[in-house]
VOPA-353102 format. One record per residue (C-alpha): residue number from 0; x, y, z; residue in three letters. Coordinates in steps of 0.1 Angstrom, whole numbers. Layout:
<atoms>
  nr     u     v     w rest
 NUM     X     Y     Z  Ala
...
</atoms>
This chain:
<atoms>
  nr     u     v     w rest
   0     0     0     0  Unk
   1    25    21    12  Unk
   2    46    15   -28  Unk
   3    15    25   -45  Unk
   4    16    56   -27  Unk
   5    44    67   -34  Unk
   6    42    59   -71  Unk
   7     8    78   -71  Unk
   8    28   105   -53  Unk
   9     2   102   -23  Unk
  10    12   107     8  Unk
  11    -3    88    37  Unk
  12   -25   115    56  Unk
  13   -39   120    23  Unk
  14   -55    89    12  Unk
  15   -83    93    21  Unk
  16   -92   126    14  Unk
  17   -76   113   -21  Unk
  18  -100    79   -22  Unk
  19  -127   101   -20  Unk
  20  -123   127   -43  Unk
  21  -110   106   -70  Unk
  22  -141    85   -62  Unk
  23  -161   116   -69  Unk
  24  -145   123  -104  Unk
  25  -147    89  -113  Unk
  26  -187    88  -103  Unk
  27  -194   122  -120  Unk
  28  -174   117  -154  Unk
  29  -192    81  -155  Unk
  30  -224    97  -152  Unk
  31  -218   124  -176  Unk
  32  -208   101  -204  Unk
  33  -235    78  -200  Unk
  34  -259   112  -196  Unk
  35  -252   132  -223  Unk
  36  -247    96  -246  Unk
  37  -287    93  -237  Unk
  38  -296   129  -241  Unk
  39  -282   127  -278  Unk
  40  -299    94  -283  Unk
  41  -333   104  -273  Unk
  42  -334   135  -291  Unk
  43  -321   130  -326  Unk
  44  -346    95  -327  Unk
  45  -373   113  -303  Unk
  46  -375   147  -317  Unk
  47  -352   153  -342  Unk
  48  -314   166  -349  Unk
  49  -323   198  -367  Unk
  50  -332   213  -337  Unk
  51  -296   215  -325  Unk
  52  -288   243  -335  Unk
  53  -314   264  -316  Unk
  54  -303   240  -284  Unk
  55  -271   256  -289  Unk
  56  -279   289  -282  Unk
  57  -301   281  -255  Unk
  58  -277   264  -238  Unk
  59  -250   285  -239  Unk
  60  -276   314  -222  Unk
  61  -287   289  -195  Unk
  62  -250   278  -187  Unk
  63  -240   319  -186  Unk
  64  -267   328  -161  Unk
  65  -265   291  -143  Unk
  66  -222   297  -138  Unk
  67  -233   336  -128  Unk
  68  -255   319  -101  Unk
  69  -234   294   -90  Unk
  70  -204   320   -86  Unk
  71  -226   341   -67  Unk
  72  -236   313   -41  Unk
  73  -200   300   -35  Unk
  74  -192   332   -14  Unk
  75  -226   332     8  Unk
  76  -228   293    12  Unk
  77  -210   265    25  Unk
  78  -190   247    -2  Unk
  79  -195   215    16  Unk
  80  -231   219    15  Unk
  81  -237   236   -12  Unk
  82  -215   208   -36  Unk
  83  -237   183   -20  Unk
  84  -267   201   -25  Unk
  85  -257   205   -65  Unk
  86  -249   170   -71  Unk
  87  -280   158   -55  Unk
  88  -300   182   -68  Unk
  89  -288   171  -105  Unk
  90  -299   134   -94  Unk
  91  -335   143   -84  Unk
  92  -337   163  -113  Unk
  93  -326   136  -138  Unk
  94  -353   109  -122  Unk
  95  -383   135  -125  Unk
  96  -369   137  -162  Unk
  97  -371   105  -164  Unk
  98  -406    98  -152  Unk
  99  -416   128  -172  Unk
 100  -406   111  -206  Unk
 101  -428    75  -199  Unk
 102  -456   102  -199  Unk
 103  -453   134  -221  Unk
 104  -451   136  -261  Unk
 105  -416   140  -277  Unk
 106  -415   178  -270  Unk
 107  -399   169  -234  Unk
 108  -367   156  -255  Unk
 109  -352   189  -257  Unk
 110  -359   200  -224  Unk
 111  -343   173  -211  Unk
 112  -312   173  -236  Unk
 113  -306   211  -223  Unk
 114  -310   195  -188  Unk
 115  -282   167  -197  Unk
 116  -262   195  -210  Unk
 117  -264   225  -186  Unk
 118  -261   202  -152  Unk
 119  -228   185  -175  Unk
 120  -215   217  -173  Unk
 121  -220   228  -138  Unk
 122  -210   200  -124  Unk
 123  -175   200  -148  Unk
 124  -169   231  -131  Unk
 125  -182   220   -97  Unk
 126  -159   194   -87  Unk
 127  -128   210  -100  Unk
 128  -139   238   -75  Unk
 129  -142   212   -49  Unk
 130  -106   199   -57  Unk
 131   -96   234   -57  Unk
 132  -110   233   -24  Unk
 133   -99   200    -8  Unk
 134   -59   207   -17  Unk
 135   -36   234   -14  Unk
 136   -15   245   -40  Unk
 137    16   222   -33  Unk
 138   -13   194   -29  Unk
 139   -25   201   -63  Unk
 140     5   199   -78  Unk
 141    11   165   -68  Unk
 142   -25   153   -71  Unk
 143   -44   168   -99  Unk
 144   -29   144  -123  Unk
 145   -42   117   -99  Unk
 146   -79   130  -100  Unk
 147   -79   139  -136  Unk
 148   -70   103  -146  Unk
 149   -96    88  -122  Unk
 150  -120   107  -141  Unk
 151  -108    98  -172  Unk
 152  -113    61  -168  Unk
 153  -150    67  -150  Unk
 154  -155    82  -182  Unk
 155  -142    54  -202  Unk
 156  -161    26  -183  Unk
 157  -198    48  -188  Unk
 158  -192    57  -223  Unk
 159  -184    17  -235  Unk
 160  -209     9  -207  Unk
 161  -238    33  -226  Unk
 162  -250     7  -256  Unk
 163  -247   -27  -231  Unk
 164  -270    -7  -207  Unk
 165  -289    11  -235  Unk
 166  -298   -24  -250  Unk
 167  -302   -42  -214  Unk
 168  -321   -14  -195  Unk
 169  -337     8  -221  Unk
 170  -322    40  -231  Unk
 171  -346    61  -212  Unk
 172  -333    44  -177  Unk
 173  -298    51  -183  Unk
 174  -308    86  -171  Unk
 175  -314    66  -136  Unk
 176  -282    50  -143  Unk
 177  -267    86  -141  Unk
 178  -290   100  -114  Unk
 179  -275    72   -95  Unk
 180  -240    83   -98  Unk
 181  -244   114   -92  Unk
 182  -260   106   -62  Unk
 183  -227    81   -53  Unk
 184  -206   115   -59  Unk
 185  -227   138   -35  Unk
 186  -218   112    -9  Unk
 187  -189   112    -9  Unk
 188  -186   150   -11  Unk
 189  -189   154    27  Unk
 190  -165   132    43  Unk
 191  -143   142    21  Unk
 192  -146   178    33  Unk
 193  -146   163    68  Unk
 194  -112   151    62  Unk
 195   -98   181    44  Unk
 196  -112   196    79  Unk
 197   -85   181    96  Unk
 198   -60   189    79  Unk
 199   -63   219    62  Unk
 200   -75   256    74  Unk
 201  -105   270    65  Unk
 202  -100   292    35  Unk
 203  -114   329    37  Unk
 204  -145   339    23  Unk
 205  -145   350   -16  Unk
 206  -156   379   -27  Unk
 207  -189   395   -41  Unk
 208  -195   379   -75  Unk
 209  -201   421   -86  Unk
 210  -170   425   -73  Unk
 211  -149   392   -92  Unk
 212  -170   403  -123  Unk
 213  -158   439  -122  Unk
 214  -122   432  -118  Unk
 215  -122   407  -144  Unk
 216  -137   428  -168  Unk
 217  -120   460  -161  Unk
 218   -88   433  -163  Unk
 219   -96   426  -202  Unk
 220  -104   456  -211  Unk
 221   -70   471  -204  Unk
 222   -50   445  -218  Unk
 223   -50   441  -255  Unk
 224   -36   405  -247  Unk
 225   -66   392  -231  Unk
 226   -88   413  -254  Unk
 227   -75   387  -285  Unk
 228   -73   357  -263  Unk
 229  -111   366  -254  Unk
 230  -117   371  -288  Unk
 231   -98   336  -297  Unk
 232  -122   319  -273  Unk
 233  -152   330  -293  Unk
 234  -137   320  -326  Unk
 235  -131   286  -310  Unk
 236  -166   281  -298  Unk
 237  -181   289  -334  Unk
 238  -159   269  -351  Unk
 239  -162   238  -326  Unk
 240  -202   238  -332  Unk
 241  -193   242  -366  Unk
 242  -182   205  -366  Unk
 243  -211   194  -339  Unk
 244  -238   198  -356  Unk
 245  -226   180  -392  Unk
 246  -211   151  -370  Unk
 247  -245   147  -349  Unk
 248  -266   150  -381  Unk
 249  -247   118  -397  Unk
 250  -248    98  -365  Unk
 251  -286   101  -364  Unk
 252  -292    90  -401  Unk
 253  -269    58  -397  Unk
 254  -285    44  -368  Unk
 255  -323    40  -371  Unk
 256  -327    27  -336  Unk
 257  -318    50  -300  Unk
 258  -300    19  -281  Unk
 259  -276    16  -315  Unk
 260  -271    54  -312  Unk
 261  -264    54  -278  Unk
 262  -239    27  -282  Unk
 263  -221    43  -309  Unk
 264  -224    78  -292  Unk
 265  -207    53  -263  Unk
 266  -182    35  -279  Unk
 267  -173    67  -296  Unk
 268  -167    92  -267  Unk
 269  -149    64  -250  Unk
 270  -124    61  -277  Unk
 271  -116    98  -275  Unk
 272  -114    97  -238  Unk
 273   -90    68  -238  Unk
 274   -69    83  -268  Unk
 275   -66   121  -254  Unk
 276   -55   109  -225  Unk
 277   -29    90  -240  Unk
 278   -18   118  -260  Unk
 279   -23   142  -231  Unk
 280     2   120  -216  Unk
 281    28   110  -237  Unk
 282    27   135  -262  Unk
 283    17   165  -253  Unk
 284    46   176  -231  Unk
 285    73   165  -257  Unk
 286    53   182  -286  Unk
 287    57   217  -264  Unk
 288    90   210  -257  Unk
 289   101   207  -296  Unk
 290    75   232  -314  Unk
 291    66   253  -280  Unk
 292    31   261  -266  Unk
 293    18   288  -290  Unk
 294    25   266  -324  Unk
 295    10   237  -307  Unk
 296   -19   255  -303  Unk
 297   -18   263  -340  Unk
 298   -28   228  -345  Unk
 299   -65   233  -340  Unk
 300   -67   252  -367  Unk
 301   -47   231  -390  Unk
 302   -75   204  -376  Unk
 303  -105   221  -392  Unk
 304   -91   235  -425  Unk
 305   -80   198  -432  Unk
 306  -113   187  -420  Unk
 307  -133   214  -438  Unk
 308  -112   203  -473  Unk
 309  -123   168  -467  Unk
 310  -160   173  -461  Unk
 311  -160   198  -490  Unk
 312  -145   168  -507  Unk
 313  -169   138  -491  Unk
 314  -191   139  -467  Unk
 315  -208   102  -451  Unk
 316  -201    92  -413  Unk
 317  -169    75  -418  Unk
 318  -152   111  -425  Unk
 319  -177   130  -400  Unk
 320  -165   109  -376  Unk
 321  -126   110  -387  Unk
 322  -130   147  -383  Unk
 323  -148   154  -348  Unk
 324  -122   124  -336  Unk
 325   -93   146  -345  Unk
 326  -106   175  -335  Unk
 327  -116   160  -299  Unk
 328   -83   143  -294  Unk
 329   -63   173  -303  Unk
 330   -83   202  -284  Unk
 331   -83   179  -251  Unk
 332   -49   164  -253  Unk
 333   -33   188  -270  Unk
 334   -44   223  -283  Unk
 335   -63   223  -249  Unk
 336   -40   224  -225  Unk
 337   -14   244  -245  Unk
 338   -41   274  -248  Unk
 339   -46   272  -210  Unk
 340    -6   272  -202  Unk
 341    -6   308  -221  Unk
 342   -28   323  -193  Unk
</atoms>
C-alpha cells in the first residue's frame, strides 16, 4: 500500500481525502458520459437533430446565467453543503426527467437534452472547485494528475458501458443510471470535506461575484492581450459547433434505432477519452517541448481547415467521424491544454 503511494505521489494523511475525491471524479465523469450519450440518443430519434442548432444557443444562455448563479452562491454558502446540495439536486432532477418522458409527447426531449447538458456543465466546473478546495497549491500539484485520470477512466467505463446498458435497460433508464452516480458522488462530497477539515484551514471567504465580475472585466479591457485571447475563445466556440452539428446529423441518419445510437455515441466518446489521455500523456509535453506552446496550439486550426477540405471533398459518417475524432483528441490532449498554459 504504502509502494502504491508513493508511485501515485500520495502521501499517507492524504488517502483518504484522495480515495474520495478521486471517487467523486470517477462517479461524475461516468455519469456524464452515460448522460449526455442518452440525451443525444433520445433527441435525434425522439425529436429530431435539426433542432440543434437552436439547443445551442439556449444552452450556452442557460450555462452563462446558471455559472453567474453558482459563482454568486460560493461566497454566501457552504461549499460542503452547497457541492452536496448541487450534485443531488442534479440526481433528483434527472429521475423526474425520467418519469416525465414514460408520460409526455416527444417535446420533453429537448428539455431534457438542455437539462443533460447544462447540469454537464455545472457539475465539470463543480468538482474542480471542490478539488480546488480539498488541496492546497503544493497538494495540487502533486494530485491533480491523480484526479484527472480517475475521471478519465469513469468516463471510459460509462461511455463503452452506454450501448450494453442502452440495449439491457432501455435507453430512457440510463438517465437513472446517471442519477444514481451522481447521487454516489454527493456522498462522498462530505466526508471528504470532513477530512480536508482536519488537515487543512479553513479558507477565507470569496468575494462579491459584482465584485470578481468587475475586476475581471475592467482586467480585459485594459489589456490588448486578453482582449484577443477573449476574442480567440469566441472564434473557437463557433468553429467547434461548426463541426457538432454536421457530426450529430450523420450519427442520427446511420442508426435508425436509439439503443444503437447510444452505443455508438458510447463507444465513440470512449475512444476519445481513452486516446486524449494517451496523447495528453505522452505526447503533449514532448510536442511543447520541440515546437513550444503557442505553435502547438496552432494545430487546431490546421484540424478544421483539413477537415473542412475533406468534407467539402466527401461527406458520409466515416469522414464525420474521422474529423470530430481529431478535432476531440487534439483540443483535449493537445491544443487544450497548450491554450490554457498561455494564461
Amino acid at each position: 500500500m504504502r509502494s502504491a503511494g508513493r508511485m501515485l505521489q500520495v502521501r499517507p494523511q492524504e488517502v483518504a481525502l484522495v480515495a474520495l475525491t478521486a471517487g467523486m471524479f470517477a462517479a461524475v465523469q461516468a455519469g456524464q458520459g452515460l448522460g449526455a450519450n442518452t440525451a443525444d440518443a433520445l433527441l435525434f430519434r425522439r425529436f429530431g437533430v435539426e433542432a440543434l442548432p437552436l439547443l445551442f444557443i439556449v444552452l450556452g444562455g442557460a450555462t452563462f446565467v446558471v455559472t453567474l448563479a453558482y459563482s454568486a452562491a460560493l461566497s454566501r454558502v457552504d461549499p460542503s453543503r452547497l457541492s452536496a446540495w448541487l450534485l443531488a439536486g442534479s440526481a433528483g432532477l434527472l429521475i423526474v426527467a425520467r418519469a416525465a418522458a414514460a408520460v409526455t409527447p416527444s417535446a420533453l426531449y429537448p428539455v431534457l437534452w438542455l437539462l443533460v447538458g447544462l447540469t454537464g456543465a455545472l457539475i465539470g466546473t463543480l468538482i474542480w472547485n471542490i478539488a480546488g478546495d480539498l488541496f492546497d497549491a503544493r497538494q495540487s500539484k502533486r494530485l491533480f494528475p491523480l484526479l484527472a485520470s480517475s475521471g478519465i477512466l469513469g468516463s471510459v467505463v460509462g461511455n463503452l458501458m452506454t450501448g450494453s446498458l442502452a440495449r439491457s435497460l432501455g435507453t430512457e433508464n440510463l438517465l437513472l443510471v446517471d442519477a444514481g452516480l451522481l447521487s454516489m458522488a454527493a456522498l462522498l462530497v462530505r466526508p471528504a470535506w470532513r477530512q480536508r477539515a482536519a488537515v487543512l484551514p479553513r479558507r477565507r471567504r470569496r468575494p462579491s461575484l459584482l465584485a470578481e465580475l468587475r475586476s475581471g472585466h475592467d482586467y480585459v479591457m485594459r489589456s490588448r492581450l486578453m482582449r484577443l485571447t477573449a476574442a480567440a475563445a469566441i472564434l473557437f466556440s463557433v468553429a467547434f459547433f461548426l463541426v457538432t452539428y454536421p457530426f450529430s446529423r450523420a450519427v442520427a441518419l446511420a442508426f435508425p434505432d436509439e439503443a444503437s445510437l447510444a452505443g455508438y455515441l458510447g463507444r465513440f466518446s470512449g475512444l476519445v477519452t481513452a486516446v486524449t489521455f494517451v496523447v495528453s500523456s505522452f505526447v503533449a509535453s514532448r510536442l511543447y517541448a520541440r515546437v513550444g506552446v503557442v505553435n502547438s496550439v496552432l494545430i487546431l486550426p490546421v484540424i478544421y481547415l483539413a477537415g473542412f477540405v475533406l468534407w467539402l471533398v466527401r461527406f458520409d459518417l466515416a469522414t464525420a467521424a474521422a474529423f470530430r475524432f481529431a478535432q476531440l483528441t487534439v483540443l483535449g490532449g493537445l491544443a487544450g491544454a497548450a491554450y490554457n498554459a498561455l494564461f
